[in-house]
N, CA, C, O and CB atoms as a CASP TS submission, in Angstrom:
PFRMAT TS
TARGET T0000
AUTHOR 0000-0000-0000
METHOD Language model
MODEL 1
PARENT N/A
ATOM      1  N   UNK     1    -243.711  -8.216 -74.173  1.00  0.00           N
ATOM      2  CA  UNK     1    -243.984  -7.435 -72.980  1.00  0.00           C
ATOM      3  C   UNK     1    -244.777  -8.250 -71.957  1.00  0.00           C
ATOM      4  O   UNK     1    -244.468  -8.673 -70.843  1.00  0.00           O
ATOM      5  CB  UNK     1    -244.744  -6.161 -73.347  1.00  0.00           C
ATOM      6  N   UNK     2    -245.926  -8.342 -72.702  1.00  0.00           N
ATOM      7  CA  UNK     2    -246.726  -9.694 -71.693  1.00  0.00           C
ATOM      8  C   UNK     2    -246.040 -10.714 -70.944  1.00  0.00           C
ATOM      9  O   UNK     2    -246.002 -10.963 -69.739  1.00  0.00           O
ATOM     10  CB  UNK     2    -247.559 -10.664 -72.541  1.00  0.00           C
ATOM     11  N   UNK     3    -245.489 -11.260 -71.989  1.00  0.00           N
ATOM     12  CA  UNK     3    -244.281 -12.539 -71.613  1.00  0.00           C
ATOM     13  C   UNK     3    -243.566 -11.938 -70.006  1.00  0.00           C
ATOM     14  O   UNK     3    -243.723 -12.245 -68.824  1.00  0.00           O
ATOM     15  CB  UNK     3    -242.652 -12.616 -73.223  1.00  0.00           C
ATOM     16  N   UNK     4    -242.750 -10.959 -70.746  1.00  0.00           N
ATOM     17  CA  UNK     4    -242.224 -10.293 -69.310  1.00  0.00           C
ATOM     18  C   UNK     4    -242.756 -10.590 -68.227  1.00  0.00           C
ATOM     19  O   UNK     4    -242.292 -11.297 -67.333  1.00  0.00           O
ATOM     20  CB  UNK     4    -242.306  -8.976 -69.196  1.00  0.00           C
ATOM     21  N   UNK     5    -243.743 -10.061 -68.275  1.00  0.00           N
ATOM     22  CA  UNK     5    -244.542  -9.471 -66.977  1.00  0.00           C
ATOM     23  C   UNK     5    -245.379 -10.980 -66.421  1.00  0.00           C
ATOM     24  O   UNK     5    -245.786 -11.060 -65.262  1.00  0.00           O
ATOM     25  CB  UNK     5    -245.876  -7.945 -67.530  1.00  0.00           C
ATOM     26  N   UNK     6    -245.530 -11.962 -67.286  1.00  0.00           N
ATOM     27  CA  UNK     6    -245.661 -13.133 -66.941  1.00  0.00           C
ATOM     28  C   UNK     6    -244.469 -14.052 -66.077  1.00  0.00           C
ATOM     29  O   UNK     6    -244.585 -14.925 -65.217  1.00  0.00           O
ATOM     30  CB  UNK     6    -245.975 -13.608 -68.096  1.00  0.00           C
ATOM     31  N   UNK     7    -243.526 -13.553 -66.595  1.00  0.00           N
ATOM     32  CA  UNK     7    -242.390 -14.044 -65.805  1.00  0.00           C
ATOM     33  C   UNK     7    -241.940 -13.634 -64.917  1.00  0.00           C
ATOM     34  O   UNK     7    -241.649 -14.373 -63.976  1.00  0.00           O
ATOM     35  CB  UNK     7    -241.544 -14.164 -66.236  1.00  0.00           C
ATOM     36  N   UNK     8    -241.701 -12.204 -64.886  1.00  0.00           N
ATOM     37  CA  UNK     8    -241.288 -11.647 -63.142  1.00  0.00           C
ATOM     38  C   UNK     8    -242.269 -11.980 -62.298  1.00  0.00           C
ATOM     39  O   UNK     8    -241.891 -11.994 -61.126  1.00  0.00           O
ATOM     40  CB  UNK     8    -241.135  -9.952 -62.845  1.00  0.00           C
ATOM     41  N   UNK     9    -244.031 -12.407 -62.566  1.00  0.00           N
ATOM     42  CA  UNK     9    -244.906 -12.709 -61.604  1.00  0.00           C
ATOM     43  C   UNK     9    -244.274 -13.851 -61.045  1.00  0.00           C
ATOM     44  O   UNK     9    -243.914 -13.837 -59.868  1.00  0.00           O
ATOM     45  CB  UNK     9    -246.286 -12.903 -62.053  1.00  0.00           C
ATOM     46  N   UNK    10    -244.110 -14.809 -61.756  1.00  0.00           N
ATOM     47  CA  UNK    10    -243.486 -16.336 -61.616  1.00  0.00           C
ATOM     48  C   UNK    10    -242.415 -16.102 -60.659  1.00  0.00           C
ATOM     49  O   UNK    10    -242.357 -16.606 -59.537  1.00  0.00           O
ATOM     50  CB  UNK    10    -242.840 -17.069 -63.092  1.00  0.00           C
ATOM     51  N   UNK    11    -241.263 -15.011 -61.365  1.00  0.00           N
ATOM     52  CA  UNK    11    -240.468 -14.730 -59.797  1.00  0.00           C
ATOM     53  C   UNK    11    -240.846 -14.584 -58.741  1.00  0.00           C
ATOM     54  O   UNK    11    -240.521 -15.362 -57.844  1.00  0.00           O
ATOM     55  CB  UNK    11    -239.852 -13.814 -59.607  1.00  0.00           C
ATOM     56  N   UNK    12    -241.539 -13.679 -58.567  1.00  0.00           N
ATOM     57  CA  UNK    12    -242.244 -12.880 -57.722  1.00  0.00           C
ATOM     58  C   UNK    12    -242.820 -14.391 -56.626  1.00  0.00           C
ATOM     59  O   UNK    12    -242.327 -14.977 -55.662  1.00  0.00           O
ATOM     60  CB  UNK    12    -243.588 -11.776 -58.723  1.00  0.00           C
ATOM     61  N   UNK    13    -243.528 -14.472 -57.077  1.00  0.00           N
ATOM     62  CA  UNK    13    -244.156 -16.189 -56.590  1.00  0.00           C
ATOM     63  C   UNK    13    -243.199 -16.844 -55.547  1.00  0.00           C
ATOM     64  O   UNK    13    -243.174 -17.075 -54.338  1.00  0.00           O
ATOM     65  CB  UNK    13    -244.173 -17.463 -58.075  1.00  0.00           C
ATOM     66  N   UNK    14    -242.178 -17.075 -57.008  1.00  0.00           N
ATOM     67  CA  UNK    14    -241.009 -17.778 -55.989  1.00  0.00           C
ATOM     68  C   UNK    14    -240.256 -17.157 -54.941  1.00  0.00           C
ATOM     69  O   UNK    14    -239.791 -17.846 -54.033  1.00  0.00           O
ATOM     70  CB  UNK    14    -239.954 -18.246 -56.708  1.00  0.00           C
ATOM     71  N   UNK    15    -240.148 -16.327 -54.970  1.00  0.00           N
ATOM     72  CA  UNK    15    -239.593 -15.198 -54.076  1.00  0.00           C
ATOM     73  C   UNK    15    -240.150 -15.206 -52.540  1.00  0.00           C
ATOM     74  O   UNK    15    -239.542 -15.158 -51.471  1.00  0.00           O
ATOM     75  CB  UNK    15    -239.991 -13.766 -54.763  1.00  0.00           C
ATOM     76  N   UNK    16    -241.347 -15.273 -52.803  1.00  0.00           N
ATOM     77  CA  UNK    16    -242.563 -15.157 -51.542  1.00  0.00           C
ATOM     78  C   UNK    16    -242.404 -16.347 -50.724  1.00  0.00           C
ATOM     79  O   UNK    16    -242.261 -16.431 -49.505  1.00  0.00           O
ATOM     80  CB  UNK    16    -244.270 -15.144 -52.100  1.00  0.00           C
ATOM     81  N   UNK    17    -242.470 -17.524 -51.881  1.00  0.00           N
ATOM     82  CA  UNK    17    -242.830 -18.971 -51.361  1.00  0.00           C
ATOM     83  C   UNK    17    -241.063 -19.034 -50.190  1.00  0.00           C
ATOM     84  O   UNK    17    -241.192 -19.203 -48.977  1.00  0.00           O
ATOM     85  CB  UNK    17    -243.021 -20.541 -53.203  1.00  0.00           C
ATOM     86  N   UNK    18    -239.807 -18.895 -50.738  1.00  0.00           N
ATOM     87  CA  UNK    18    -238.487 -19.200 -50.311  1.00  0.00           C
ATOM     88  C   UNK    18    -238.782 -17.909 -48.884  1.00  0.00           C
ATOM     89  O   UNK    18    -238.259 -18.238 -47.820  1.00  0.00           O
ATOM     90  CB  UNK    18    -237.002 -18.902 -51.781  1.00  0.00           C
ATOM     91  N   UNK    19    -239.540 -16.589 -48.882  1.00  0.00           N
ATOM     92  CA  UNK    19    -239.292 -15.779 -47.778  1.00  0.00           C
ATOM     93  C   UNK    19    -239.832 -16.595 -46.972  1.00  0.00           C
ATOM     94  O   UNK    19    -238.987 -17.144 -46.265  1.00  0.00           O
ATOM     95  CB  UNK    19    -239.764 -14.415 -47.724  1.00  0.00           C
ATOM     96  N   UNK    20    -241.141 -16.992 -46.721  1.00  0.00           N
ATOM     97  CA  UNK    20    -242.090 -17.679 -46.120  1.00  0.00           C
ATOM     98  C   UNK    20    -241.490 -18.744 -45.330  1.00  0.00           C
ATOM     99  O   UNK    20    -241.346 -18.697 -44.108  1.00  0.00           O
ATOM    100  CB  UNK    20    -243.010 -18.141 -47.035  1.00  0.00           C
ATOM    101  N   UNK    21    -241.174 -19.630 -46.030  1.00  0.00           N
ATOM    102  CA  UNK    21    -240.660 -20.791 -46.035  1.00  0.00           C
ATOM    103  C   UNK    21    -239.305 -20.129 -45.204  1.00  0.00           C
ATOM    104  O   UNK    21    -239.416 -20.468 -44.025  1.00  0.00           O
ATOM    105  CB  UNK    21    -240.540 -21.555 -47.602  1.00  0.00           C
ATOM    106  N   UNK    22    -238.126 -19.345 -45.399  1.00  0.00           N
ATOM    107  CA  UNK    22    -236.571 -19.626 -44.420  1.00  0.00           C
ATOM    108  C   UNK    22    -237.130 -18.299 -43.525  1.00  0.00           C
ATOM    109  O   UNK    22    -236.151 -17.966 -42.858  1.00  0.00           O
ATOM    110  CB  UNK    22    -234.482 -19.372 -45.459  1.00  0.00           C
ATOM    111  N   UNK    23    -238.224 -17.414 -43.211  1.00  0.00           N
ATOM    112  CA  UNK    23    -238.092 -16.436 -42.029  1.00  0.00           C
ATOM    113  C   UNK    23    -238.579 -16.661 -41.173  1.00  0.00           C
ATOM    114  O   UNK    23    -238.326 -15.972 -40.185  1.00  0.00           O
ATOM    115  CB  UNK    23    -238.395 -15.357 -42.080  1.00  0.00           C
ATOM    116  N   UNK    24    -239.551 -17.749 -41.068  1.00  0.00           N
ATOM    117  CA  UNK    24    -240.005 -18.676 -39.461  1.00  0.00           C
ATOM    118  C   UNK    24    -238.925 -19.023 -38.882  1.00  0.00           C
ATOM    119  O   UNK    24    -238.682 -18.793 -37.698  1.00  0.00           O
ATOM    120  CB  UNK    24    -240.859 -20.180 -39.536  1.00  0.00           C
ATOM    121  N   UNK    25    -237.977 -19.768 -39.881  1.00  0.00           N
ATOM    122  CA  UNK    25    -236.477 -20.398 -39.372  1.00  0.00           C
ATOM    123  C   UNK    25    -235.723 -19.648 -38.772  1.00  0.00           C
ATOM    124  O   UNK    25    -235.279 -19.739 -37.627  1.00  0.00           O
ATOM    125  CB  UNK    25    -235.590 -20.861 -40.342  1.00  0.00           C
ATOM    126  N   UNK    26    -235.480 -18.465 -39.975  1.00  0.00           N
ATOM    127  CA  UNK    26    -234.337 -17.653 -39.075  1.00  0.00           C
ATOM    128  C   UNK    26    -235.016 -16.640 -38.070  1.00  0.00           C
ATOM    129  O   UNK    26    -234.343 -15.613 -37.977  1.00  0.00           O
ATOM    130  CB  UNK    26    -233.263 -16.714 -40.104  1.00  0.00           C
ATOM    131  N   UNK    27    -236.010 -16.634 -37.391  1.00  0.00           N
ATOM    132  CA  UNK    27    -236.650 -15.882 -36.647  1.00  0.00           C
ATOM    133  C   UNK    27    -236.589 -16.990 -35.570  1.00  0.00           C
ATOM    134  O   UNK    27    -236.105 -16.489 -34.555  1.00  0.00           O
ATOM    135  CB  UNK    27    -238.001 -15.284 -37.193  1.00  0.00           C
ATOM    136  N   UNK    28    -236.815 -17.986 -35.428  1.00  0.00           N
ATOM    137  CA  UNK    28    -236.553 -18.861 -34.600  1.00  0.00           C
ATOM    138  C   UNK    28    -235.391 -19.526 -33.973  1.00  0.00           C
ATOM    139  O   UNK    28    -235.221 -20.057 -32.876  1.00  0.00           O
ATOM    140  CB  UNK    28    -237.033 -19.464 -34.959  1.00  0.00           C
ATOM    141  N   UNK    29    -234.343 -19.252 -35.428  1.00  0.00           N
ATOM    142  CA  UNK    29    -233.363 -19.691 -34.468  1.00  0.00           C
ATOM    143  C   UNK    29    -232.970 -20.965 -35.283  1.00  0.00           C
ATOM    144  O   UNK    29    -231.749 -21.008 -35.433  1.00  0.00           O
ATOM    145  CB  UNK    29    -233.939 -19.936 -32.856  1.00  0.00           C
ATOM    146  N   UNK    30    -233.710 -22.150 -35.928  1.00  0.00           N
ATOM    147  CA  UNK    30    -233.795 -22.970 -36.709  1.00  0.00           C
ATOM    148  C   UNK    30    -232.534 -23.210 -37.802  1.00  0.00           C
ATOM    149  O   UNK    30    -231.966 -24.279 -38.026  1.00  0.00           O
ATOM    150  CB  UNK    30    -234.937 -22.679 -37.176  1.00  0.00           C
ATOM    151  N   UNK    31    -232.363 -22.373 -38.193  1.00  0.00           N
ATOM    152  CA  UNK    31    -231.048 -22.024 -39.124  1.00  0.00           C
ATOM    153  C   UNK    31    -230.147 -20.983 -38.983  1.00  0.00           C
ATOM    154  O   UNK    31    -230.038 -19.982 -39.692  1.00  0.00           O
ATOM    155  CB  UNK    31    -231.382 -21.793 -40.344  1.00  0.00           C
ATOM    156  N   UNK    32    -229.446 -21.339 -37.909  1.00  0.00           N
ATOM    157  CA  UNK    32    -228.057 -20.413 -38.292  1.00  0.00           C
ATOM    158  C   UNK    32    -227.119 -20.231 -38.962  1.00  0.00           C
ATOM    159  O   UNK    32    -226.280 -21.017 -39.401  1.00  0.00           O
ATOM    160  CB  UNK    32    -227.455 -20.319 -37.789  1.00  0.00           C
ATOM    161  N   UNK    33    -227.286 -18.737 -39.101  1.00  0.00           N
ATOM    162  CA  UNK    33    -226.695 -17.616 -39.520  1.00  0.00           C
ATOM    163  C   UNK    33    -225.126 -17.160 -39.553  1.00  0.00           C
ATOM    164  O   UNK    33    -224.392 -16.809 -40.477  1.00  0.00           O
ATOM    165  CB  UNK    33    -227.297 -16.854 -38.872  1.00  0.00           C
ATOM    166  N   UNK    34    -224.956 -17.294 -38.357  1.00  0.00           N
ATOM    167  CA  UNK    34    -223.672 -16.633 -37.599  1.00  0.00           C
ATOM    168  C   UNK    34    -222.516 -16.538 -38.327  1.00  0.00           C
ATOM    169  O   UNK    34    -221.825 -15.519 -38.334  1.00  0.00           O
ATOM    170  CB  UNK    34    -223.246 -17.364 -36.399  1.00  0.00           C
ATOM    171  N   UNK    35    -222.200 -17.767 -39.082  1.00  0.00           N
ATOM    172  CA  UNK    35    -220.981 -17.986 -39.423  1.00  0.00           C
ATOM    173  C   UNK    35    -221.220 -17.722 -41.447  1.00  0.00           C
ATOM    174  O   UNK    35    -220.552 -18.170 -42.379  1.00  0.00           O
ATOM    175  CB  UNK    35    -220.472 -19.739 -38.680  1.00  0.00           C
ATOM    176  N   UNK    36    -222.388 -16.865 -41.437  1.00  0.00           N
ATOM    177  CA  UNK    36    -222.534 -16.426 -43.053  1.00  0.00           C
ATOM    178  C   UNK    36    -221.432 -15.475 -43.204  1.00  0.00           C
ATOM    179  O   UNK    36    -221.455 -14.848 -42.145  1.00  0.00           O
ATOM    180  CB  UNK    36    -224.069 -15.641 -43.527  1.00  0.00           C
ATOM    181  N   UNK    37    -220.272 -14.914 -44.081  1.00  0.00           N
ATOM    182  CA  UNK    37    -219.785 -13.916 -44.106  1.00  0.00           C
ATOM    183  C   UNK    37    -220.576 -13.164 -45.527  1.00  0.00           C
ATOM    184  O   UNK    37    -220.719 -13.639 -46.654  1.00  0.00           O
ATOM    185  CB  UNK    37    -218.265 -14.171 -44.025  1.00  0.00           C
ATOM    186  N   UNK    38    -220.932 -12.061 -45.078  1.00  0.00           N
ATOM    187  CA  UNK    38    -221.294 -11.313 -46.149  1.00  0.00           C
ATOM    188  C   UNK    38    -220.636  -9.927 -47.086  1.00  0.00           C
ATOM    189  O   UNK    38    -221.260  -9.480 -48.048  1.00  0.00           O
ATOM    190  CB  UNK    38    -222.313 -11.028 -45.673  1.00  0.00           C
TER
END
């Protein structure tokens, strides 16, 4: 259980660090988007 919850933090972490890091970009303009099909 611990383990678990040790590891989704670790996600969690990474998760933050990658938002941080690409929403200056795509708020700026830095990395486009346009041609993503989703």
């Amino acid at each position: 259980m611990f383990e678990a919850i040790k590891h989704n933090q670790q996600g969690n972490a990474f998760l933050a660090i990658t938002r941080d890091t690409l929403l200056p970009r795509l708020m700026s303009g830095k990395i486009d988007v346009s041609n993503v099909d989703i």
